[in-house]
MARTI-729795 format. One line per 8 residues: number of its first residue (from 1); their letters; for each residue x, y, z of C-alpha. Coordinates in Angstrom, 3 decimals, padded with zeros to 6 digits. Each point is the difference from the previous one (the first is absolute). Layout:
<atoms>
NUM = a = X Y Z ~ ... .
</atoms>
This chain:
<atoms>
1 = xxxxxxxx = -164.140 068.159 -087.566 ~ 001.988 -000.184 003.182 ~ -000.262 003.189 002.052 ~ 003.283 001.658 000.610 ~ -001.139 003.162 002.161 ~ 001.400 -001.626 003.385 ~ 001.299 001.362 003.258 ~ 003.800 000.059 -000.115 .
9 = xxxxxxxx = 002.095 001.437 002.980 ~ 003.660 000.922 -000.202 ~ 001.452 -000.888 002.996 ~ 003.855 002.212 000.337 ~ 002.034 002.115 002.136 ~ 001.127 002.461 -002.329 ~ -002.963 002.151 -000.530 ~ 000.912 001.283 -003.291 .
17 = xxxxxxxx = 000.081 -003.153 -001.517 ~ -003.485 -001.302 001.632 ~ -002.100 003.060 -001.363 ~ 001.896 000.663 -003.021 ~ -001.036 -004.522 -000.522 ~ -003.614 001.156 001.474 ~ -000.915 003.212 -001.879 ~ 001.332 -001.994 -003.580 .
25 = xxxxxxxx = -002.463 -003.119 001.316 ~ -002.877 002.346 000.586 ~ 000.293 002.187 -003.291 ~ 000.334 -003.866 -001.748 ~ -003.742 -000.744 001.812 ~ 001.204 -002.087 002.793 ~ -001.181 001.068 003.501 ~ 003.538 000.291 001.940 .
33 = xxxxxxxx = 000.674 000.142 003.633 ~ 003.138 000.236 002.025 ~ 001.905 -001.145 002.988 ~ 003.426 001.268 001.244 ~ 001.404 -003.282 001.905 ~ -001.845 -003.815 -000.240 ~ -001.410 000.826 003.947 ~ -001.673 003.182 -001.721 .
41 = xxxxxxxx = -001.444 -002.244 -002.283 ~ -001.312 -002.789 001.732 ~ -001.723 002.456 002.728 ~ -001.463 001.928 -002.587 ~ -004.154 -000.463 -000.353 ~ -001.452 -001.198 -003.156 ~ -003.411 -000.447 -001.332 ~ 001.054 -002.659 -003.069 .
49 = xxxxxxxx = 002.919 -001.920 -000.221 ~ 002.907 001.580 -002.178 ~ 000.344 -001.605 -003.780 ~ 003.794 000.403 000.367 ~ 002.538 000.743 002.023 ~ 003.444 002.286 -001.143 ~ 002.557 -000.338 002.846 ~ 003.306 001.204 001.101 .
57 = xxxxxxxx = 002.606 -002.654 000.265 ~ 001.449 002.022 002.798 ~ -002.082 001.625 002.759 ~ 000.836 001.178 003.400 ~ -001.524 -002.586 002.371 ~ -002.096 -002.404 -001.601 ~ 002.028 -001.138 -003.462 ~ -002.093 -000.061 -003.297 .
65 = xxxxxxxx = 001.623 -003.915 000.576 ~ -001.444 -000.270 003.171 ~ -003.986 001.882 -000.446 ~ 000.022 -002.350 -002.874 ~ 000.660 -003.094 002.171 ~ -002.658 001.578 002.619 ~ -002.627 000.123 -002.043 ~ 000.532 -003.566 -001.722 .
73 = xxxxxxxx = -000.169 -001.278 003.999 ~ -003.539 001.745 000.192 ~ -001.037 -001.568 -003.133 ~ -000.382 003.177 -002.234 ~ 000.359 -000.204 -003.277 ~ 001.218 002.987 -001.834 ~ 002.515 -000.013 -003.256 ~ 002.946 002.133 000.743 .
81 = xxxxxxxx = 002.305 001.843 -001.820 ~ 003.638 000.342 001.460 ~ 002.004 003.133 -000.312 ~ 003.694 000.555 000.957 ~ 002.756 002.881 000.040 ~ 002.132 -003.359 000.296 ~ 001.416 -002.434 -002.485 ~ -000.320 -002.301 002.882 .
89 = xxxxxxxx = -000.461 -003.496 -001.395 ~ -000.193 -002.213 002.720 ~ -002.968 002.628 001.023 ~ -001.399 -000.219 -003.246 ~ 000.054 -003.852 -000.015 ~ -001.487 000.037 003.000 ~ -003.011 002.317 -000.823 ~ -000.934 -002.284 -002.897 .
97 = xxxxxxxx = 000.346 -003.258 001.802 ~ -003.051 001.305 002.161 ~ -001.925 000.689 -003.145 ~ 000.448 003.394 -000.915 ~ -001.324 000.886 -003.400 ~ 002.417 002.377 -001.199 ~ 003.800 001.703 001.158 ~ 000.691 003.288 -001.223 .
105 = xxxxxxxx = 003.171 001.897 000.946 ~ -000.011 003.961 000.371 ~ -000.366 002.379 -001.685 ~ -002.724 -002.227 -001.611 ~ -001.396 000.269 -003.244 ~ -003.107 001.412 000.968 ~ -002.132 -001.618 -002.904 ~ 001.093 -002.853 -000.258 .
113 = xxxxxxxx = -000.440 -000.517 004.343 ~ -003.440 001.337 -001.349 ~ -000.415 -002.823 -002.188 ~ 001.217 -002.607 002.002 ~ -002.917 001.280 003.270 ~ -002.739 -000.471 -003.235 ~ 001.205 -003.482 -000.454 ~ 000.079 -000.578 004.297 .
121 = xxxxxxxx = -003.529 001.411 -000.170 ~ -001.115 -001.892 -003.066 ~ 001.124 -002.899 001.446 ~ -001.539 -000.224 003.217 ~ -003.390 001.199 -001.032 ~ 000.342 -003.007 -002.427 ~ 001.553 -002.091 003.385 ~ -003.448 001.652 001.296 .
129 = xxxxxxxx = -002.661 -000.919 -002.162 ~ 001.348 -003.622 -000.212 ~ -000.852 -000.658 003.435 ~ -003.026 001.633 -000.095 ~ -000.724 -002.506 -002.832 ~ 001.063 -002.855 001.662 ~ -001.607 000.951 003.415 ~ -003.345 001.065 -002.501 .
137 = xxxxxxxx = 000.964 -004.551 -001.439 ~ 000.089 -001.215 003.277 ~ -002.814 001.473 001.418 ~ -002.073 -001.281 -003.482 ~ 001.798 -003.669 000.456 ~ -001.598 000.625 003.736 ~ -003.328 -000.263 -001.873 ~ 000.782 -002.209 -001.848 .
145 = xxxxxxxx = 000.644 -002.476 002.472 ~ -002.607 000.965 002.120 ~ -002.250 -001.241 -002.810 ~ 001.904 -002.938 -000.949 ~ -000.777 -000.938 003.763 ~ -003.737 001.288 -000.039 ~ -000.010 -002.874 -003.134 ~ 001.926 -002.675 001.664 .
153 = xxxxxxxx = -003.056 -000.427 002.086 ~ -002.579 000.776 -002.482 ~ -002.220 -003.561 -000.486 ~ -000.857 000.264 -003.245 ~ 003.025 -002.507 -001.615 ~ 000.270 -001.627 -003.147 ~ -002.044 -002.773 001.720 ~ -001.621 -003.236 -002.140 .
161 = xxxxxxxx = 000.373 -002.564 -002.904 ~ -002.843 000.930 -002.488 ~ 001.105 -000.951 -003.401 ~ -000.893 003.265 -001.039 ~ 002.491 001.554 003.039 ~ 002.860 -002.462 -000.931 ~ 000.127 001.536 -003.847 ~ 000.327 003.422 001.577 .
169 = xxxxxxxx = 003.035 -000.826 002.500 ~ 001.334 -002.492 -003.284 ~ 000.450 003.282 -001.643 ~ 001.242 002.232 002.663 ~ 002.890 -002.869 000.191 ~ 001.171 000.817 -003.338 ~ -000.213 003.722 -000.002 ~ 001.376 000.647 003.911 .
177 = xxxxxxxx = 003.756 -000.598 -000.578 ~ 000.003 002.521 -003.395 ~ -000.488 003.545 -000.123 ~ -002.965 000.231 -001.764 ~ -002.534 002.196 000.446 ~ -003.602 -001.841 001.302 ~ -003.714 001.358 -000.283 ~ -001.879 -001.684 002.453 .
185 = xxxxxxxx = -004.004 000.379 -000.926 ~ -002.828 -001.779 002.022 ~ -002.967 001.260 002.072 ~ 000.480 001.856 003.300 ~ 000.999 -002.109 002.989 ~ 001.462 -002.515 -002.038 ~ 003.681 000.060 001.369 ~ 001.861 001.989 -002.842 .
193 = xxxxxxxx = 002.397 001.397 002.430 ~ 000.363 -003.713 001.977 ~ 001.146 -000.761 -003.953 ~ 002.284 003.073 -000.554 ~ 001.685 -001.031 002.922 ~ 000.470 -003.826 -000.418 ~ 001.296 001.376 -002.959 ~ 002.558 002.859 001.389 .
201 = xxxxxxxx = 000.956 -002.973 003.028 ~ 000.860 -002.456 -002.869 ~ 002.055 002.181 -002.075 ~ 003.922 001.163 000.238 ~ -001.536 003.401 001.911 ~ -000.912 -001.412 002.888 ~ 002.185 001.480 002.295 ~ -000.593 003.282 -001.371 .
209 = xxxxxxxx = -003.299 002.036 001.119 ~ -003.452 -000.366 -001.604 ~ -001.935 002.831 000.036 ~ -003.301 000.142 -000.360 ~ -002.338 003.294 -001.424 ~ -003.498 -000.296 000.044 ~ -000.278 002.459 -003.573 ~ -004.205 000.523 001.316 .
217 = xxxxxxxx = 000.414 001.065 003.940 ~ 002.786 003.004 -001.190 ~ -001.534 002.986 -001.038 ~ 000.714 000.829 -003.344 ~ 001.328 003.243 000.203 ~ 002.959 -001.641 002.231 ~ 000.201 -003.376 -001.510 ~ 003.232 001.040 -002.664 .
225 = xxxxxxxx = 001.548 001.070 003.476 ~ -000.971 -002.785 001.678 ~ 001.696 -002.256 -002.632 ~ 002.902 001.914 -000.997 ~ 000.663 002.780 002.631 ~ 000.837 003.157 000.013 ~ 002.070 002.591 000.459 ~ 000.070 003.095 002.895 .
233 = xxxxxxxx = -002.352 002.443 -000.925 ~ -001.418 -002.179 -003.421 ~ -003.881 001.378 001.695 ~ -001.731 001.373 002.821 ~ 001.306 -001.924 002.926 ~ 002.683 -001.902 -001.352 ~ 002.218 001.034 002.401 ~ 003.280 -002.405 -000.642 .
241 = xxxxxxxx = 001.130 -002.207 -002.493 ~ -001.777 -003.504 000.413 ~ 000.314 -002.755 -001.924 ~ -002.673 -002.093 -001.647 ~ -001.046 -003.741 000.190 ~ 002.038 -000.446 -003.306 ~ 003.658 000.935 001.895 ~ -001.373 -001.602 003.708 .
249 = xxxxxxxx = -000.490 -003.228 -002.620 ~ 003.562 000.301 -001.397 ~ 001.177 -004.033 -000.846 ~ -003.219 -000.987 000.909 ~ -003.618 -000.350 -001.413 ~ -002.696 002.646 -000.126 ~ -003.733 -001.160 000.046 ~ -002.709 002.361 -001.405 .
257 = xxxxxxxx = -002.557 -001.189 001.322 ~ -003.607 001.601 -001.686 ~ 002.365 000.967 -002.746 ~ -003.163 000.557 -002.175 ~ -000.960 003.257 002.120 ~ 003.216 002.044 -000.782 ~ -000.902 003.449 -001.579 ~ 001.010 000.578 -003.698 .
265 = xxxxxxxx = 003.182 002.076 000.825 ~ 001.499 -002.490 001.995 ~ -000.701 -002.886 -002.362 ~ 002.544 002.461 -002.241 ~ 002.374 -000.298 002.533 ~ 000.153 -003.555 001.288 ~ -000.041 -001.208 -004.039 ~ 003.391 002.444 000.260 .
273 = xxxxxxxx = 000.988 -002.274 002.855 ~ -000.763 -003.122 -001.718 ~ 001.491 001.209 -003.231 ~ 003.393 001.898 001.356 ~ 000.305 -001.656 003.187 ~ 000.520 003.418 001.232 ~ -002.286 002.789 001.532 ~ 000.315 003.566 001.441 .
281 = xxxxxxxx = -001.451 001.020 003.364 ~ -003.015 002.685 000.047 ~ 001.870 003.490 -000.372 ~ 003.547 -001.505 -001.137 ~ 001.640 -000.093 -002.908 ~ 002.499 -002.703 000.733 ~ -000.248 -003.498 -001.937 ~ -000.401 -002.699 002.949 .
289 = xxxxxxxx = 000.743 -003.736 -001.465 ~ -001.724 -002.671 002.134 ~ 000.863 -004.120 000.608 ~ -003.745 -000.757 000.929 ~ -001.996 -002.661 -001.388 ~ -004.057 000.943 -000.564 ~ -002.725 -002.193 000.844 ~ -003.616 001.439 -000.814 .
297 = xxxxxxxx = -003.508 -000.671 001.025 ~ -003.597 000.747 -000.881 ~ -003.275 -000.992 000.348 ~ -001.087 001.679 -003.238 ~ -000.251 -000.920 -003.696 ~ 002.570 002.189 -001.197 ~ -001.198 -000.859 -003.652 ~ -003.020 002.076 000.784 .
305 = xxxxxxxx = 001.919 002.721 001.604 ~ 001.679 000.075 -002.771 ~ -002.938 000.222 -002.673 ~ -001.366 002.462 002.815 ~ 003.101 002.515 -000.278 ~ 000.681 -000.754 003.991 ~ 003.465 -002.033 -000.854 ~ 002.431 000.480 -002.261 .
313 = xxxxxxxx = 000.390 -002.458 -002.001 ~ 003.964 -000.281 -000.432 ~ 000.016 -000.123 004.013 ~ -001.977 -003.004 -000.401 ~ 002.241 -002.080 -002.172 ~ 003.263 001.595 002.403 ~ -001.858 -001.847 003.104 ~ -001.625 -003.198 -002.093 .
321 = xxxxxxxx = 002.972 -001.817 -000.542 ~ -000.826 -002.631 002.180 ~ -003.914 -000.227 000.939 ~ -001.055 -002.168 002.979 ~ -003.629 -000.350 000.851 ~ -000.929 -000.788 002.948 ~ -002.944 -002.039 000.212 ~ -003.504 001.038 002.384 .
329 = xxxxxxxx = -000.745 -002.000 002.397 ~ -002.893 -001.874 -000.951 ~ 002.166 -001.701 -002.522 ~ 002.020 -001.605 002.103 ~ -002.680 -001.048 002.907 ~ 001.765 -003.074 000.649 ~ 002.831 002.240 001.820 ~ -002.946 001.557 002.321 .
337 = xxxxxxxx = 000.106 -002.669 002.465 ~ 003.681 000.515 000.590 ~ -000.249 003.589 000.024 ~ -002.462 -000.181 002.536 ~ 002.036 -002.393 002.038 ~ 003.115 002.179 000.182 ~ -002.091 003.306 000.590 ~ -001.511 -001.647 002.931 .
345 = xxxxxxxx = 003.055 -001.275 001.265 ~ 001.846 003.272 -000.322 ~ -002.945 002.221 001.196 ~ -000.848 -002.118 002.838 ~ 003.993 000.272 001.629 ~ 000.038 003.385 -000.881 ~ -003.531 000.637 002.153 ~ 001.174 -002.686 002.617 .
353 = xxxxxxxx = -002.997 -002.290 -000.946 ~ -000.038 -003.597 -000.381 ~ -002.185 -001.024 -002.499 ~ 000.625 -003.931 -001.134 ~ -002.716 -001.005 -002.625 ~ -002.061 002.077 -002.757 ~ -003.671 -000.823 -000.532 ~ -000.237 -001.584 -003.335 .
361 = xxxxxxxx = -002.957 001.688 -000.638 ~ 001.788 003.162 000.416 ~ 003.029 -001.648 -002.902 ~ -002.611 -000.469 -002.117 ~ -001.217 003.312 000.351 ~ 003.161 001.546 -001.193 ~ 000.484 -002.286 -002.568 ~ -002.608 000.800 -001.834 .
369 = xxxxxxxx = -000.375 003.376 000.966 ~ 001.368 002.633 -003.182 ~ 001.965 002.174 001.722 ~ 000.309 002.945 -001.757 ~ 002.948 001.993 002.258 ~ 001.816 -003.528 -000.765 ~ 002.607 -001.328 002.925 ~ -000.252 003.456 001.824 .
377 = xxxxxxxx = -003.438 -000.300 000.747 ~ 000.569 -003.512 001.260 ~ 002.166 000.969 001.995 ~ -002.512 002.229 001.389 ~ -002.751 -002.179 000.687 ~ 002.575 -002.589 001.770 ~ 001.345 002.962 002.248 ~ -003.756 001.205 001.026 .
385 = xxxxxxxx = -000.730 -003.774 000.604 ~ 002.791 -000.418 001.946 ~ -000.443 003.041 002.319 ~ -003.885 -001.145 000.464 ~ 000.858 -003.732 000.186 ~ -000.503 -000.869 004.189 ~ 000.595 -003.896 -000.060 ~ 002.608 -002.042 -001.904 .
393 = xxxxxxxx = -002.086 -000.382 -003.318 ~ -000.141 002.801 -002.558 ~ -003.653 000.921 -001.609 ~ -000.406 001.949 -002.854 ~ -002.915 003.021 -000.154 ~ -001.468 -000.510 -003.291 ~ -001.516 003.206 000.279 ~ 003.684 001.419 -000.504 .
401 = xxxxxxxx = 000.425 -001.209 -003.549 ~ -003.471 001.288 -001.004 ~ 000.953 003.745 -000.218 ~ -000.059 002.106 -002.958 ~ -002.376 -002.591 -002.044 ~ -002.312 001.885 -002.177 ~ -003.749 -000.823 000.904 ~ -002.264 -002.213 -002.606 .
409 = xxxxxxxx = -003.890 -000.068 000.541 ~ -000.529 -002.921 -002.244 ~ -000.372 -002.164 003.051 ~ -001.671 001.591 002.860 ~ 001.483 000.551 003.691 ~ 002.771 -000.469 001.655 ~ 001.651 -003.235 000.356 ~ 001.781 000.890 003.247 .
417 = xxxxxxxx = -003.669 000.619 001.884 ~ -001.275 -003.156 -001.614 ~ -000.303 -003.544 002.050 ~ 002.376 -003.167 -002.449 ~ -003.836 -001.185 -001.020 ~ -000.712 003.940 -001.831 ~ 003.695 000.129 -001.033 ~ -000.122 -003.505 -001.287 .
425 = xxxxxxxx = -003.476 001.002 -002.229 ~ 001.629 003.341 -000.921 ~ 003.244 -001.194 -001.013 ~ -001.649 -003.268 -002.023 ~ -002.210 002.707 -001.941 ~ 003.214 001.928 -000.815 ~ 001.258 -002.815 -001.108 ~ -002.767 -001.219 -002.066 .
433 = xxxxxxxx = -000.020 003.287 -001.858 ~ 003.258 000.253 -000.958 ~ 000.492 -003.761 -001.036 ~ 002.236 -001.263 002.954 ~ 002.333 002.720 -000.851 ~ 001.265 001.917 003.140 ~ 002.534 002.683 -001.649 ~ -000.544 002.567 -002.568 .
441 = xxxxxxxx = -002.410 002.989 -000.863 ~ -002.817 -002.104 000.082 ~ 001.347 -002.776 002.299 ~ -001.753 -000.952 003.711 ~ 002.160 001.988 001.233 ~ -000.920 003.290 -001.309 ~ -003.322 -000.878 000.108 ~ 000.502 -000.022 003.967 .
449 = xxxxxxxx = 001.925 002.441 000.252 ~ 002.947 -001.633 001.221 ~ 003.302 -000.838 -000.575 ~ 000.441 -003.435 -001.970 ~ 002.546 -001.177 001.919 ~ -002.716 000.407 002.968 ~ -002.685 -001.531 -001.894 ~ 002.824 -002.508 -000.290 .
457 = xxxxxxxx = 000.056 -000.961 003.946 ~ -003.205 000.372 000.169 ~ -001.279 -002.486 -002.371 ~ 002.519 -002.274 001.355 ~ -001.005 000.986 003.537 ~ -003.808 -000.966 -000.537 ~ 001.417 -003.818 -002.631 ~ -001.760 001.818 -002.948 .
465 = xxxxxxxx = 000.792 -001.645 -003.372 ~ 000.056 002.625 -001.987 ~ 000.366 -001.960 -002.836 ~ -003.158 -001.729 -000.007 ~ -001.400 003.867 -001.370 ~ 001.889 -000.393 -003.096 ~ -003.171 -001.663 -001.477 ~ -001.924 003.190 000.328 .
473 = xxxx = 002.314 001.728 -002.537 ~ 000.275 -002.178 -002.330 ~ -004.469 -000.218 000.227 ~ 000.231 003.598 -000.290 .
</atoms>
């Protein structure tokens, strides 16, 4: 509700008329002040800016005419109601024509002049809180581009032509020019946001924003805030209306990214969204309708959420209209070389570097390496290569892919402290015990306690058949 308890001054000569006008403002709640001429007024000092102004056609000096002309010249904005002795019309056309809100003629009506400074004051709150709003847009399209920037040099692109890869952007074809909503699932570092944007970029939308909420970095008592705003005084500290990603999106797409971490009560809310197409900011009571298409993304198995009580389950078929999965990296190794190619290439400018050739030992490495955090922890191990890399050829640590391995006895030592003879003898015993087979719980792999897609290089490294051990299972 708009609050109507402004400052009003009554600006007149005839001083029975201005505090007869004041005292019926003040007993009405109004805070009223007075001025006997427009110079009276204008010199007068004032700690807030008046809601409205009631003014004398015809003062001595300064003309009601003319104090309203002033203060248009210095850019002041204040609705003002006219009031005359005078049925003079070309005055009265006059007054208007300079936008004044209302023209009364004496004796006025004293209510209904009431009235009419309820509406001025009404009004420009509203006229008030509308740029506050659209300063409160701007600043969040500020972000908004900032981050669309921050991304526009981000490396990690929708980069390769893995069969696997070309089903996924296939897909995203077909699904970018509707409004549909997506739920893209795959492991972490995979690119689901690279996809949620092909996907915004190739749709009708794609002028509009795309905003982007990571649902697990918000704190949950603010996320419902963060996502659909609130209003002044909705909690501690929410000093002004702000809007939420939802209106910043308006038009455009919304991706939830880690949708799968929202808290229960704002699952309730966002199924609203998804059901209504309308929400209500945090403390308000007003019905907001919303042009925004949703994109969602997770890196859970909502089906167990689900059977777990952590998702609701009507949520989940609201988001799953159209799945994507993005696949891991390991099942699309033969995109690894390329990858590594355009890291290196975009790294190197970046650090000022040039590097021309990649040890093929070190491609090999990487191709066969697992790689767990996916194309984000590729593009790790290429940027620490490339800050360490001195010459023009790029060398790979192998030590780097090694961490987090859970250690297996089976085999004694270390093969990192052992000369290629012992690793050679170690790895060919591996292999002898587990039939030739590198990967799996009781691969060679495990049995060294490495990764298989070290074991991998390795036995490639040292020319060990590794299927010439296949004969010991099938003894066994």
């Amino acid at each position: 509700m708009v609050n109507i308890n402004g400052l009003v001054y009554v600006v007149d000569d005839d001083a029975s008329a201005r505090e007869g006008l004041a005292s019926f403002l003040s007993a009405a709640g109004l805070k009223a002040q007075t001025a006997a001429s427009g110079e009276e007024f204008l010199a007068m000092p004032r700690a807030e800016v008046p809601s409205c102004l009631v003014l004398d056609v015809n003062l001595p000096g300064l003309s009601g005419i003319n104090l309203q002309e002033e203060l248009i010249r210095c850019g002041i904005q204040i609705p003002i109601i006219f009031v005359t002795g005078h049925g003079d019309i070309p005055m009265t056309v006059r007054a208007l024509k300079s936008g004044a809100a209302e023209f009364f003629t004496k004796p006025t009506n004293n209510q209904q002049l009431l009235d009419a400074v309820r509406k001025c004051i009404a009004l420009r709150q509203v006229a008030i809180d509308d740029r506050k709003q659209a300063v409160e847009r701007l600043q969040h399209e500020n972000v908004v581009l900032r981050e669309e920037i921050d991304h526009a040099f981000m490396f990690e692109e929708v980069v390769g032509t893995a069969t696997a890869l070309k089903r996924v952007l296939a897909v995203v074809s077909k699904v970018a020019p509707t409004d549909s909503t997506v739920l893209i699932t795959g492991e972490t570092g995979t690119g689901k946001e690279l996809i949620a944007r092909a996907i915004h970029k190739k749709s009708a939308r794609a002028a509009r924003p795309f905003i982007t909420v990571n649902c697990a970095a918000i704190p949950q008592s603010l996320i419902s805030s963060e996502l659909f705003g609130h209003e002044k005084g909705a909690f501690t500290g929410a000093l002004q209306r702000r809007p939420g990603r939802f209106e910043v999106a308006e038009g455009g797409t919304i991706f939830l990214d880690e949708v799968g971490e929202l808290p229960s009560e704002t699952q309730i809310a966002l199924l609203r969204v998804l059901q209504e197409r309308e929400f209500q900011r945090v403390g308000g009571s007003q019905n907001i309708r919303m042009n925004v298409r949703v994109l969602a993304a997770t890196n859970r198995d909502l089906q167990k959420a689900i059977a777990a009580d952590a998702f609701r389950q009507d949520l989940f078929y609201r988001l799953n209209v159209f799945p994507i999965q993005i696949p891991p990296l390991r099942e699309r190794r033969e995109d690894i070389p390329v990858l590594v190619e355009y890291f290196v290439e975009r790294l190197a400018r970046k650090t000022g570097k040039k590097i021309r050739s990649i040890e093929k030992s070190a491609i090999d490495l990487l191709v066969y390496y697992g790689w767990p955090g996916n194309i984000r922890e590729l593009q790790n191990v290429i940027e620490r290569a490339v800050i360490l890399c001195d010459g023009d050829t790029l060398s790979i640590d192998e030590t780097w892919l090694l961490q987090g391995v859970p250690p297996n006895h089976s085999v004694e030592g270390s093969l990192s402290r052992k000369s290629p003879s012992e690793e050679r003898e170690l790895i060919e015993k591996a292999l002898m015990e587990s039939g030739g087979r590198v990967s799996g719980s009781s691969g060679a792999a495990a049995r060294l306690g490495i990764a298989a897609s070290t074991l991998e290089y390795k036995i490639r490294q040292l020319k060990i058949n590794k299927y010439n051990f296949k004969k010991y299972l099938q003894d066994a």
